[in-house]
C-alpha positions, 0 to 999 in steps of 0.5 A, a space after each residue: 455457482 460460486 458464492 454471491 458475495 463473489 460476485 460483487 469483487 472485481 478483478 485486480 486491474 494491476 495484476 490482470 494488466 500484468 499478467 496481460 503483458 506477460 503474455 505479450 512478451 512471450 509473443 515477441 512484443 517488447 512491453 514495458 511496465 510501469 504498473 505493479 508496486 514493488 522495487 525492482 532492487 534485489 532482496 538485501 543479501 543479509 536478508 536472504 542469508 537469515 532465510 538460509 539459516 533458517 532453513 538450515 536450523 530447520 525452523 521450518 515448522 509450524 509457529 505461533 498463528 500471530 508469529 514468533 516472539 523474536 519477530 514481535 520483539 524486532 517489531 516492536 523495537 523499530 516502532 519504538 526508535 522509528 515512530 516513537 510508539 510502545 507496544 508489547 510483544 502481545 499487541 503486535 500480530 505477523 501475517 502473511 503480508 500486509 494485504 492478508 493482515 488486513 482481510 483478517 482485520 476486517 474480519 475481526 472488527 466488521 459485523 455485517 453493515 458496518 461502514 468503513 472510510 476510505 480516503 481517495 485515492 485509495 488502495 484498490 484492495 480496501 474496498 474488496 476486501 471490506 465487502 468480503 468481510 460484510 461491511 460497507 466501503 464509504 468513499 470520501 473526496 479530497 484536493 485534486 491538486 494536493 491529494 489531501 482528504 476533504 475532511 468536511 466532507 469526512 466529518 458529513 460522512 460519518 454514521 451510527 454505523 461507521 467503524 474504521 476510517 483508514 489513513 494511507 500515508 505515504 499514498 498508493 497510488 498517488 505518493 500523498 504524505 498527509 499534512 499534519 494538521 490533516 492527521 489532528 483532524 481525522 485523529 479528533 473525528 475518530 476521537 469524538 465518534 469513537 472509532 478506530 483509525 487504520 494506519 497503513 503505513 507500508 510506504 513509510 520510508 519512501 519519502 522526499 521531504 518532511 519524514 512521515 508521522 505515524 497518526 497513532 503517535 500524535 496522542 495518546 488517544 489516537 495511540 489507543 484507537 489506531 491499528 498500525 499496518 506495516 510490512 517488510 515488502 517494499 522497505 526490504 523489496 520483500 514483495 513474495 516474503 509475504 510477511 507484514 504485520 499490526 501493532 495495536 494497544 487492544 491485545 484483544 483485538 490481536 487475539 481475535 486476529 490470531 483466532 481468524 489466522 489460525 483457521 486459515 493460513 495458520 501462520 506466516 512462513 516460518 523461514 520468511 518471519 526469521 528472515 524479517 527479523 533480519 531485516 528489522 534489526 540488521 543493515 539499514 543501508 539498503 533502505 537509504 540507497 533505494 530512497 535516494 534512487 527513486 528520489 531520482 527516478 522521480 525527479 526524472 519522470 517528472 520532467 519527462 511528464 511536463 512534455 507530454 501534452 495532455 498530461 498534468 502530475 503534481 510532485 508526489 512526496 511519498 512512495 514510489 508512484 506518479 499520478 499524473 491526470 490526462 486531459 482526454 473524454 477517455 474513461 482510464 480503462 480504456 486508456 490503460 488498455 490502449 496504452 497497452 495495445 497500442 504504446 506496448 506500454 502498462 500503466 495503471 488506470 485511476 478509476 479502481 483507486 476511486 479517481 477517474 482520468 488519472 493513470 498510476 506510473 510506478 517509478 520502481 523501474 530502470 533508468 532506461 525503461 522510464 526513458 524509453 517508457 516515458 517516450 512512448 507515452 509522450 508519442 501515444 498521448 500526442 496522437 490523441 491531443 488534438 
């Protein structure tokens, strides 16, 4: 009998339809996907190139459990000239990926009982992972229309017991780049009930507009209470790398992380870090070739969207996923998992990021799977719509 608090965590909905679609194209079914989140771009070779060395330097051992100190110092250089942020080499922990870096975060700031905020719509891995690590998941409203948080209802929803309020900004799965009078206004809640602010900010140069503020540079009292969270997976499309990394001005907290990380993974890959390094501090072209082409792959689902009855999808200013929501007495589940049978087509439902009648589409795909994916989309949706 596996542990109870097993019990409680579901599935990944995108993985599980991933895996679901992989099967149907072994049979011979020519399914398109629009769910899992990674560029569809190559790793840039400058990058892999780095990995190679490594491997030939062989820097394949064991390193620090928070990661090397080359790495910490590339970090920290681009959150200096990129988000106007000062951290040491000390406050900034490497782990393998961005979602492995917040488990063992919870893990080092969660006594059982203690509550969390998360923000709808919200990353489906949050809530699970919170649960895990003994704390109690709090989900608060926002804007159907702007996808900004209903800070009112924020504000009514913090406790004695309440310890983080996590801001994803750009927006999993919605694209949502927060306003910034709404950061002040979380940055101010957190002040006035002290409590630590969790930026997750991996989609960060993914944006078609006004750039994105990191909430931890709007004071000097948001810098001191916020964990910055960040990777190298979607800005280099180094989603299997598996390296991400915190930046916070408690050192302490680092040090609890490291404890945590060097009883379980120990640490990160060691050629993956070196490669990371690369990636901080060579080229940056790639990063602006992959904003332009999803800006206009965007645009492109986007149009397609507007002939499908049924469906309604704001412009998303940030990441690389629309969020359209369907007029239809269908719980998202059973959308998707129609979608899938009967339009051999993956989209994500909307129910596991806490908004039900909402599909999430990834837009990190060819020209020509948004073409012919949109169509099948607009077929299948016309043949509910009555």
């Amino acid at each position: 009998m596996v542990a109870a608090r097993v019990r409680t965590i579901a599935p990944s909905v995108t993985f599980a339809l991933e895996e679901k679609a992989k099967r149907m194209q072994l049979e011979g079914i020519p399914v398109i996907s629009f769910g899992i989140g990674q560029p569809d771009f190559p790793t840039p070779d400058n990058i892999k190139q780095a990995g190679e060395h490594a491997i030939r330097d062989n820097r394949t051992g064991y390193t620090a459990a928070t990661g090397v100190l080359e790495l910490k110092q590339a970090i920290a250089s681009k959150l200096l000239h990129e988000n106007d942020l000062t951290y040491e080499a000390s406050q900034i922990a490497v782990g393998a990926g961005g979602k492995a870096a917040l488990y063992h975060l919870f893990l080092a700031l969660l006594n059982p009982g203690d509550e969390v905020i998360i923000l709808n719509p919200f990353w489906v891995s949050y809530p699970e992972q919170i649960r895990l690590a003994g704390g109690i998941p709090v989900f608060v409203g926002c804007d159907r229309s702007s996808f900004e948080p209903d800070i009112e209802a924020l504000e009514k929803n913090i406790t004695g017991k309440t310890k983080i309020i996590i801001v994803n900004s750009p927006n999993n799965p919605c694209g949502a780049v927060y306003l910034h009078d709404t950061l002040v206004a979380i940055a101010e809640i957190a002040r006035q009930h002290d409590i630590f602010i969790l930026s997750d900010e991996v989609y960060e140069h993914f944006y078609y507009g006004a750039k994105p503020v990191s909430i931890a540079a709007l004071s000097a009292d948001a810098y001191a209470r916020t964990i910055v969270c960040n990777a190298v997976s979607k800005t280099y499309s180094m989603t299997g790398w598996r390296i991400g990394f915190l930046a916070c001005a408690d050192s302490d907290i680092i040090k609890a992380y490291g404890a945590i990380q060097g009883h379980t993974s120990s640490n990160p890959c060691s050629i993956a870090q070196y490669a990371s390094v690369e990636a901080y501090q060579g080229d940056q072209e790639s990063v602006g070739i992959m904003r332009a082409t999803f800006l206009r792959r965007r645009d492109r689902m986007l149009e397609l969207l507007k002939t499908i009855p049924g469906l309604t999808c704001a412009p998303p200013p940030g990441a690389f996923y629309c969020f359209p929501r369907y007029d239809l007495s269908l719980p998202s589940a059973e959308v998707a998992e129609r979608i899938l049978e009967e339009a051999h087509l993956v989209v994500v439902p909307g129910d596991p990021f806490g908004m039900e009648s909402y599909i999430r589409l990834s837009y990190a795909v060819k020209d020509a799977e948004i073409e012919e994916g949109l169509e099948r989309l607009r077929v299948w949706f016309s043949s509910q719509v009555k």
